[in-house]
KEVO-56342 format. One record per residue (C-alpha): x, y, z. Coordinates in steps of 0.25 Angstrom, whole numbers, plus 5000, padded with zeros to 4 digits. Layout:
// residues N
xx yy zz
X Y Z
...
END
This chain:
// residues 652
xx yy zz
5132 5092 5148
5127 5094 5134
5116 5101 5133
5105 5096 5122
5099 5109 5115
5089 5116 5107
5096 5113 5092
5096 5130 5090
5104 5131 5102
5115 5119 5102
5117 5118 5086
5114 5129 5080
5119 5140 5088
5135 5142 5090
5140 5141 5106
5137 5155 5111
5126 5165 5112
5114 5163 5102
5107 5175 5098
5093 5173 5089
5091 5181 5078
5076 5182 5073
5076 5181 5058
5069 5193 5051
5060 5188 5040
5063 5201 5032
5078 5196 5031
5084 5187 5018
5078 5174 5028
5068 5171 5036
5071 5157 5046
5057 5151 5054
5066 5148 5066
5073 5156 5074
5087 5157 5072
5101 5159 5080
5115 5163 5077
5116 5156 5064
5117 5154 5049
5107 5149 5043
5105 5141 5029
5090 5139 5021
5088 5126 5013
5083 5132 5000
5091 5144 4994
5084 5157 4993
5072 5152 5000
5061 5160 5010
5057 5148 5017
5061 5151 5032
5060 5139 5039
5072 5129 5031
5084 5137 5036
5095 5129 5044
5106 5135 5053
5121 5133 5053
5124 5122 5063
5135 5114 5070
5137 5099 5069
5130 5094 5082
5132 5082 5092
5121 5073 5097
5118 5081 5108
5117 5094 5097
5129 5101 5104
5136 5107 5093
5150 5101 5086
5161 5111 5080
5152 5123 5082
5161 5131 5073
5157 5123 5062
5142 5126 5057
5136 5118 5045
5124 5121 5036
5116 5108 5030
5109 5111 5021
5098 5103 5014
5096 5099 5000
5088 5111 4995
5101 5121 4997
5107 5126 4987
5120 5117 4985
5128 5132 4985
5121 5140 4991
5113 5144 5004
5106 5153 5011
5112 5159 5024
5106 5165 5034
5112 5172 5044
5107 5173 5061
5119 5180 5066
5117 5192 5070
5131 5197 5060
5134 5195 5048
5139 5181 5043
5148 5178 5031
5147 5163 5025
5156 5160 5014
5158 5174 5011
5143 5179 5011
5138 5190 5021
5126 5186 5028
5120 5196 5037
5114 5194 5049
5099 5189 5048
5100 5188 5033
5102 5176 5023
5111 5177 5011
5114 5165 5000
5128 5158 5004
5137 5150 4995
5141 5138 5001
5147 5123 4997
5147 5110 5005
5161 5108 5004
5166 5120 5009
5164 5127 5023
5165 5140 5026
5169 5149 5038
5159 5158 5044
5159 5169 5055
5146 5170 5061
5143 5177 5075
5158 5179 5077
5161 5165 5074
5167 5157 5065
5160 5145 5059
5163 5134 5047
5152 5133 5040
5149 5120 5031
5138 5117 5021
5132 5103 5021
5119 5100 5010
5109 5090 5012
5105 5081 4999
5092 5075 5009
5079 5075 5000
5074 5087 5009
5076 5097 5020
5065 5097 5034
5066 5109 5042
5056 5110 5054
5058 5124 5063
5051 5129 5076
5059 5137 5085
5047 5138 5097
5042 5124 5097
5038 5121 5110
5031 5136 5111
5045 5140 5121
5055 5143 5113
5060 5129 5110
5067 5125 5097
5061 5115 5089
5070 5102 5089
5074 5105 5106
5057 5104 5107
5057 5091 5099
5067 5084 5103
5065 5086 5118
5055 5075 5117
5048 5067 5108
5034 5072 5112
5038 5088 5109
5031 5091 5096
5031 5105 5088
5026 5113 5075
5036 5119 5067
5038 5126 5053
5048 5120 5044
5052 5116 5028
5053 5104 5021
5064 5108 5010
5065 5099 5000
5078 5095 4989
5073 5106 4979
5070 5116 4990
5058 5116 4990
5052 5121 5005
5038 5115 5012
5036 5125 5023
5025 5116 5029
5024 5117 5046
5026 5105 5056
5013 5102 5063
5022 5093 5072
5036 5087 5073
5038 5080 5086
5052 5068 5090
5048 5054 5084
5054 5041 5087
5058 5034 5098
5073 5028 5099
5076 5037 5087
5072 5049 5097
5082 5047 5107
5091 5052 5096
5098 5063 5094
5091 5066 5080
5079 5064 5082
5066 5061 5072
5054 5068 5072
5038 5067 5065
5035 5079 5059
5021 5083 5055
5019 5094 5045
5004 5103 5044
5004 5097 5032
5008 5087 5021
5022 5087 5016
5029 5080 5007
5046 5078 5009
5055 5078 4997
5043 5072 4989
5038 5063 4999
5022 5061 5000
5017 5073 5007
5013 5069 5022
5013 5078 5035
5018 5069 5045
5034 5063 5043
5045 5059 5052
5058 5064 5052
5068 5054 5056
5083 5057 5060
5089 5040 5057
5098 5045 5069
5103 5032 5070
5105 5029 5055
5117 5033 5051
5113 5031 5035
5101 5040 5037
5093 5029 5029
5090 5018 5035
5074 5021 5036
5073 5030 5022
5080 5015 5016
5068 5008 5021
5057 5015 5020
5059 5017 5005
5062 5002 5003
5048 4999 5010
5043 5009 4999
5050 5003 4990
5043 4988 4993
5031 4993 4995
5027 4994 5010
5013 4999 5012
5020 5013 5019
5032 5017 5017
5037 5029 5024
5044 5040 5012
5054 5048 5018
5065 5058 5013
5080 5061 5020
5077 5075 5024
5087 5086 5032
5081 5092 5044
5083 5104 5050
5074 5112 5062
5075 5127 5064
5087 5128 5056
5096 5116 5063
5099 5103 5054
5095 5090 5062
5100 5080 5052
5095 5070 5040
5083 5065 5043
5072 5057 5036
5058 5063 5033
5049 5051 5034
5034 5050 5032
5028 5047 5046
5021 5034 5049
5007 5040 5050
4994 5035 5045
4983 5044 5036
4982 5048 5021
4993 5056 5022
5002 5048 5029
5012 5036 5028
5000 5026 5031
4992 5033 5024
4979 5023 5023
4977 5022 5037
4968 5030 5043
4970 5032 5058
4956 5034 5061
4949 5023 5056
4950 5015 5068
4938 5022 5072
4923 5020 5068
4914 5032 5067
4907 5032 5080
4922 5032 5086
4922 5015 5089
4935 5008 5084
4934 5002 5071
4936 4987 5070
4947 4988 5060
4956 4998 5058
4969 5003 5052
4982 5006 5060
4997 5010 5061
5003 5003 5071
5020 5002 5073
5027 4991 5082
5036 4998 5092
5042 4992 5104
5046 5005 5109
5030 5009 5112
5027 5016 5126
5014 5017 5134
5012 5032 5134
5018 5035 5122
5014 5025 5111
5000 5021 5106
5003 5006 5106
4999 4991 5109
5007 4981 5116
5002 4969 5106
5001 4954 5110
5016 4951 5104
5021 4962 5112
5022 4973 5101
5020 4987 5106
5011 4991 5092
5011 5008 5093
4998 5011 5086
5002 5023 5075
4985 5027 5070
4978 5027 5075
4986 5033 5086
4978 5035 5097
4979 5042 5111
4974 5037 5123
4958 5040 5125
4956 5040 5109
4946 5034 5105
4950 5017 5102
4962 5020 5109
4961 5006 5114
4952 5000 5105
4965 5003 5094
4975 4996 5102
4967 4984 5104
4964 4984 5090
4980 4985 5085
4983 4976 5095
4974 4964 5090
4979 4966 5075
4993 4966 5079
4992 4954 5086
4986 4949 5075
4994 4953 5066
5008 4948 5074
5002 4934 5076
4999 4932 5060
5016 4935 5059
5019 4927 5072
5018 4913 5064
5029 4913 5055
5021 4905 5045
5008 4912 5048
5001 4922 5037
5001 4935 5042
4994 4940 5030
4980 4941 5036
4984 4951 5046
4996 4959 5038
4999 4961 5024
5013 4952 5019
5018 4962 5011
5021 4973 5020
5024 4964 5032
5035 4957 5024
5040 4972 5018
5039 4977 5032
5049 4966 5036
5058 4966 5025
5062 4981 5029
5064 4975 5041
5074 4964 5038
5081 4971 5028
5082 4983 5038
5086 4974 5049
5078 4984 5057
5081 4982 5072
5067 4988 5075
5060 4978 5066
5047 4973 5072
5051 4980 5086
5048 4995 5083
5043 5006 5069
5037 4991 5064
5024 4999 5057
5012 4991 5053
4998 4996 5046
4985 4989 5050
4977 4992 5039
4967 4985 5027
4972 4978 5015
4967 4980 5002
4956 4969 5005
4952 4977 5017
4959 4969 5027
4966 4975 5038
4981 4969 5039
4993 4974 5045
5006 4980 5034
5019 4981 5039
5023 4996 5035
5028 5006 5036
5041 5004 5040
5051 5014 5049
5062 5015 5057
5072 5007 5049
5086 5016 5056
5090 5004 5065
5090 4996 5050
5098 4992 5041
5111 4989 5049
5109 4999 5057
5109 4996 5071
5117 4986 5079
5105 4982 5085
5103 4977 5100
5113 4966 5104
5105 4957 5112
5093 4958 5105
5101 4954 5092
5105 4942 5101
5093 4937 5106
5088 4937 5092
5099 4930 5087
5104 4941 5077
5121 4943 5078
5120 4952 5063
5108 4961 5065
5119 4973 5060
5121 4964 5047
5113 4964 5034
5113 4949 5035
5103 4941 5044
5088 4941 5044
5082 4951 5055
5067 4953 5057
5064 4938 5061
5075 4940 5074
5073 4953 5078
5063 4952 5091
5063 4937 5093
5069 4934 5108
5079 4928 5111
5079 4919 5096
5065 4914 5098
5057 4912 5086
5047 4920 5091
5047 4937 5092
5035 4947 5096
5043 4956 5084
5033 4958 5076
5044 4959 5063
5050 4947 5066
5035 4938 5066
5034 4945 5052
5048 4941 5047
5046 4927 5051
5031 4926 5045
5033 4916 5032
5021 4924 5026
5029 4938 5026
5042 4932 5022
5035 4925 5010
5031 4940 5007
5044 4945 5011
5054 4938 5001
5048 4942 4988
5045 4955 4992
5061 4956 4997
5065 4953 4982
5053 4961 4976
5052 4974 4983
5063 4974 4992
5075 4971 4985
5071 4979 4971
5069 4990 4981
5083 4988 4989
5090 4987 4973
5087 5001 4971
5091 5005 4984
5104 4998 4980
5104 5003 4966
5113 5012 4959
5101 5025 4956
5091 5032 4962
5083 5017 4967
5068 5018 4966
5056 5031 4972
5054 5020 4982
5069 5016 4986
5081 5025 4982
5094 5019 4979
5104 5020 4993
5112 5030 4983
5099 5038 4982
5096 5040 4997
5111 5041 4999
5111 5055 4990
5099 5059 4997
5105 5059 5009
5120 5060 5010
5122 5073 5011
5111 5075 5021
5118 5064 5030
5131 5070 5028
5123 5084 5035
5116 5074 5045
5130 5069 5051
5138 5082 5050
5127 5088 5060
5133 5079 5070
5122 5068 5069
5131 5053 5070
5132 5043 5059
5134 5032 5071
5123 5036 5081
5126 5024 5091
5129 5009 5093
5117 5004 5089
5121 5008 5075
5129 4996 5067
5142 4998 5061
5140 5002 5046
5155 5002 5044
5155 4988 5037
5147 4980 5028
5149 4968 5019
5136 4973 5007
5129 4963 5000
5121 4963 4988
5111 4952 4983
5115 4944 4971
5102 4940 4966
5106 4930 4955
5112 4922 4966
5100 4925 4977
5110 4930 4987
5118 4941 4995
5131 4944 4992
5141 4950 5003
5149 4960 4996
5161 4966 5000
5163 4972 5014
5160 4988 5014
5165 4999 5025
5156 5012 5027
5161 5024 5034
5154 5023 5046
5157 5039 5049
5150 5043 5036
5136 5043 5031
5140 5037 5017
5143 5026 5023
5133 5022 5033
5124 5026 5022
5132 5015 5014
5129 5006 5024
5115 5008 5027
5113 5006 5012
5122 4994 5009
5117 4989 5023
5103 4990 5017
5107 4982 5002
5115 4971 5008
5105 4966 5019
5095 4966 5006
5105 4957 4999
5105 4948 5011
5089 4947 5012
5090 4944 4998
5098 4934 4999
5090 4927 5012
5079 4928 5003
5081 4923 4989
5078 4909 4989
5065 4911 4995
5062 4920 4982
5055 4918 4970
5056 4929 4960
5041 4931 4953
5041 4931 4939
5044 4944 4933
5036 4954 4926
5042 4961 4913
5045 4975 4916
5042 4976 4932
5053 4981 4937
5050 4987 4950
5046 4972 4952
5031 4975 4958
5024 4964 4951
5017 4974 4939
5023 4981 4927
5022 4997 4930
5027 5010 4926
5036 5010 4937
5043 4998 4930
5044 5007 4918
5050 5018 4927
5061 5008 4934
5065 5004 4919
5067 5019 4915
5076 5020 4929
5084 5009 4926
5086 5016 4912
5089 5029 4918
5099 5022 4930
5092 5027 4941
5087 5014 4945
5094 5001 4944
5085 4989 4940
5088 4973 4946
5092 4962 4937
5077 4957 4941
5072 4972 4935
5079 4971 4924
5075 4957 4921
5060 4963 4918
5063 4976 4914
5065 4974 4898
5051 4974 4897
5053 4976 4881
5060 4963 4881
5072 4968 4870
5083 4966 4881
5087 4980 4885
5080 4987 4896
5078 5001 4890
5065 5011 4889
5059 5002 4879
5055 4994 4891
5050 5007 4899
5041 5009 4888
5036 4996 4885
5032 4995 4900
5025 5010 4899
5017 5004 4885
5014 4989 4894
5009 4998 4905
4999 5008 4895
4994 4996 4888
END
C-alpha cells in the first residue's frame, strides 16, 4: 500500500538511508530549514537571504511517491540568474556539477543551461540533473521544519487537516530578486471540494502588510493551486476582467511559484483574500459596526456574506434563508456566545430575504434593496463563465450604504471561477433536469437554467432570479458592450492589453514557463472526468458591422500540452464573448460618442491621452469604435497631435 509522507522524506530524499546535516552559518550559506542529503539551489545569485533555497527533487505522483528517482530537476524561479546558480551541497562528500567541485556543506556558483542536463554523482549515486526556470511574476517560499512543536514538517502538518494551522519564516522574491523576508503569522488549508485535492490551497497571513510583485500591500492572501484547471488561469482571467469593468471589489492577484522548506509545490496563484477592513479587499466595511457602544446591536449595519450550499452546522457561521440559501456570514464573523451572535443572524437573514424577493419577480425593481450595476456585472461574469457554481456557492455579496447613505446589497467580489469557462463537463442529470444538452459549449445562455428543477420557471438559485430580472438585464446589455467587451478586446488583442486586463499573450508569457515546471513535477494536465475535452473548438469572433457571431474554422489543442489548453482556455473565453455579442446586439443602442474618450467611460481623461499614446506605440490595439473618437484634432490622422490636444482640453 502506498504510504503518504512528509514531503522531506517521500520527494526529496533518494530511496535509502537519510542522514541530516545541520547547516553551519559560518559556511559559504546558511538555509532556515533543515536540510537532508541534497543539493540545494537559492532564487537570487549571490544572496545571504537564508530562507529562498529549493532542493533537487524528483518528479512526483499524486500520492508524492517519487517517479524516475534517478532523475532530479531544479525549478527555479524567475529572479535566477538565466546562467548561473548557486549550489549548495548537503551530502556529507564532495559533489561535482557540470564540472564544479562543491564540498560538503559549502555553496559554490554553477553554470548551468535549460536545455541541457547534466550527470551528477552525489552520495555514491548517479543522478541526471536538469534545469527548468520559471518566468511567474514572483517566487513564495514559506519554511518551518517543527510546526506542530514535535518535529513535524510543515506541509505534512498542514495538509493532515484543514483545521491544522502554523507560523513560519519565509521570502517573498520577486522578478528582479528582490527578497521580503516578512514572517507568516498563520497559514492554515482552505477550501472545500478544492481540499480534497492532491494540491492543495492555503490562506496565509503575514505579521505584517506585504505587497506581491506590486500588488497593494495587505497581510492576509490566499494561495490557490487551480488543481483542476489545466490553463492555470481561469480565475486570474476573471477577476482582472471584473477590474477591468469596474466591480466595486476585485480581488488583484499574481501567478507565483511556491516552494516550502526547499521542495517545489507547483504554480500557484497569490490572490488577495476576501476580508473586510481598511487594509483589506473590502476595505470599507468595518466588521465592528454592528455594534452600539453600550455593546446592543445596531439597527443597521454592514456585512460580508457568501452563498454557499456546501455550509455545515459546526463549522460554518451561516443562515438557512426563507429561499433555502445557506448565507455563510464572512464579518462580522462571530462565534457562539459573542455578543449578537443571534441578533446578526436574524438580522442577515431579514435583508436577504429582502433582497431575493425584489429579484424573484422578473419584472420587479430590485434597485431599492441592490445596486444594478454590480448585480448585472456580477452576473455577466457569470454567463460569460458559464460558471457551474454560479448562484449555488463562492456567490459574494456586500451589504453596505450607497452614496445617499442607503444600505443596499452589491454583487461583488467574485471568486472561484476554475469550474468556468469550458471547464467542467458538469453533472449530467442536473444538466438535464434544467434542460441544458451544451453546458460544455460557448454557445447557449447559462445563469437563467442552472438551479431551476426539473424546467420550472421558478429556482431558489439566487443567480438565476437575477439573470431573469428585466431591470438588471436592462443594466446588463450596455454594460456587456461598454465595459465588458472593450475589456475582452484587449484580452484578445495583439500587445500588452490594458493595467486592468492583460492581453491572453501577456498572461501567457507570465506563465508558460512556470506551467511547464508545474506539470514536469508530476502535477496532471487532465485531473479527472469532470474536466471537458479542450481538444477541439470551432472559435468565433464578433463581426460588429453585421451585429453578429461568426463561426470560424474548427481548431485542435493538444490536450497533453499546456500551450494548448491554455489556447483553449483563452479562445474558449473570446468565442463565448462573440456569442453573447451577438444574443445581445439588437437590444443595444450605442450612445453618442464623446470626442477623444477612448476608454469609453463616459468623460474625457488623461487616461484617454494615455490609450492614444499606446496605440501609437503598438502595445495596445484600439477598436474601430475607439478609433472612431480618437482623432480628437480633427485633421484625419490619429497621431500625438491628438494626445496633446487632449492633455491642453484637459489643463484648460
Amino acid at each position: 500500500m502506498k504510504k503518504i509522507i512528509s514531503i522531506v522524506l517521500a520527494v526529496i530524499m533518494a530511496t535509502g538511508a537519510i542522514s541530516v546535516c545541520a547547516v553551519n552559518a559560518a559556511e559559504t550559506a546558511s538555509i532556515s530549514f533543515d536540510t537532508y542529503e541534497a543539493l540545494y539551489a537559492h532564487a537570487v545569485l549571490g544572496s545571504g537571504d537564508s530562507e529562498a533555497w529549493q532542493a533537487w527533487q524528483s518528479k512526483h505522483d499524486e500520492d508524492f511517491n517519487e517517479v524516475y528517482s534517478s532523475v532530479k530537476y531544479f525549478f527555479l524561479p524567475t529572479s535566477a540568474d538565466s546562467s548561473k546558480v548557486e549550489l549548495y551541497n548537503a551530502y556529507s562528500s564532495s559533489v561535482s556539477v557540470n564540472g564544479v567541485e562543491i564540498p560538503s556543506n559549502q555553496a559554490k556558483t554553477v553554470d548551468y543551461s535549460v536545455d541541457t542536463p547534466c550527470k551528477v554523482n552525489a552520495g555514491g549515486k548517479t543522478y541526471t540533473l536538469k534545469f527548468m526556470k520559471s518566468n511567474a511574476e514572483a517566487a513564495i517560499y514559506i519554511n518551518n521544519s517543527d510546526a506542530d512543536g514535535y518535529g513535524t514538517e510543515l506541509m505534512e502538518y498542514l495538509n493532515a487537516t484543514k483545521e491544522n494551522s502554523a507560523k513560519a519564516t519565509g521570502a517573498i522574491v520577486d522578478a528582479s530578486g528582490n527578497i521580503d523576508n516578512t514572517a507568516i503569522k498563520k497559514i492554515k488549508g482552505r477550501g472545500n471540494t478544492t481540499w480534497q485535492k492532491p494540491k492543495k490551497a492555503y490562506n496565509i497571513t503575514y505579521s505584517s502588510s506585504v505587497s506581491i510583485a506590486g500588488m497593494k500591500k495587505g497581510k492576509k492572501y490566499s494561495i490557490l493551486a487551480n488543481y483542476q484547471d489545466d490553463s492555470l488561469s481561469r480565475n486570474r482571467f476573471l477577476y482582472d476582467l471584473s477590474d477591468a469593468v469596474g466591480m466595486p471589489y476585485a480581488s488583484d492577484s499574481r501567478y507565483v511559484d511556491f516552494y516550502a522548506n526547499g521542495y517545489y509545490w507547483g504554480s500557484y496563484q497569490m490572490t488577495e483574500k476576501i476580508e473586510t477592513g481598511s487594509s483589506s479587499l473590502v476595505y470599507d466595511v468595518d466588521d465592528t459596526a454592528y455594534l452600539n457602544a453600550d455593546g446592543t446591536v445596531n439597527s443597521e449595519f454592514p456585512f460580508l456574506c457568501e452563498v454557499d450550499a456546501s455550509a455545515q452546522e459546526g463549522e460554518d457561521y451561516f443562515v438557512e434563508t426563507s429561499s433555502g440559501n445557506k448565507v455563510t456570514i464572512k464579518a462580522p464573523e462571530l462565534a457562539v456566545g459573542d455578543p449578537g451572535y443571534d441578533e446578526v443572524k436574524a438580522f442577515v437573514k431579514e435583508k436577504f430575504d429582502a433582497f431575493f424577493n425584489s429579484v424573484k419577480s422578473t419584472t420587479s425593481d430590485p434597485s431599492e434593496y441592490a445596486d444594478l450595476d454590480s448585480l448585472a456585472k456580477l452576473y455577466l461574469i457569470n454567463e460569460l463563465g458559464k460558471n457551474w457554481d454560479s448562484g449555488a456557492s463562492s456567490m459574494f455579496f456586500v451589504y453596505k450604504q450607497d452614496e445617499n447613505g442607503k444600505y443596499k446589497f452589491y454583487g461583488s467580489p467574485v471568486w472561484d471561477y476554475d469550474n468556468s469557462l469550458g471547464n467542467a463537463v458538469g453533472v449530467g442529470w442536473e444538466l438535464k433536469n434544467i434542460g441544458v444538452d451544451d453546458y460544455e459549449e460557448y454557445t447557449g445562455w447559462w445563469c437563467k437554467f442552472k438551479g431551476r428543477k426539473y424546467r420550472s420557471q421558478t429556482s431558489s438559485n439566487i443567480m438565476n432570479n437575477i439573470s431573469r430580472n428585466k431591470a438588471v438585464l436592462a443594466k446588463a446589455v450596455p454594460i456587456w458592450f461598454e465595459k465588458f467587451v472593450p475589456a475582452i478586446n484587449s484580452f484578445a488583442s495583439d500587445g500588452d492589453g490594458t493595467d486592468e486586463m492583460y492581453s491572453s499573450q501577456k498572461y501567457y508569457s507570465l506563465l508558460k514557463d512556470s506551467a511547464e515546471m508545474n506539470y514536469a513535477s508530476g502535477w496532471l494536465l487532465n485531473t479527472s472526468g469532470w474536466i471537458s475535452d479542450h481538444s477541439r473548438l470551432n472559435k468565433a469572433h464578433y463581426d460588429a458591422s453585421e451585429k453578429k457571431c461568426v463561426v470560424d474554422s474548427k481548431t485542435t489543442y493538444y490536450s497533453n500540452d499546456f500551450t494548448g489548453m491554455y489556447n483553449y482556455c483563452a479562445d474558449w473565453l473570446v468565442s463565448r464573448a462573440a456569442w453573447l455579442s451577438g444574443q445581445m446586439a439588437s437590444s443595444y443602442t450605442p450612445p453618442e460618442k464623446l470626442l477623444g474618450d477612448v476608454d469609453g467611460d463616459g468623460t474625457l481623461t488623461i487616461k484617454d491621452a494615455t490609450e492614444i499614446q499606446k496605440h501609437l506605440a503598438g502595445s495596445v490595439v484600439l477598436t474601430a469604435e475607439q478609433l472612431s473618437v480618437a482623432d480628437f484634432n480633427g485633421d484625419g490622422v490619429i497621431d500625438v497631435k491628438d494626445v496633446t490636444a487632449i492633455q491642453k482640453q484637459l489643463a484648460s
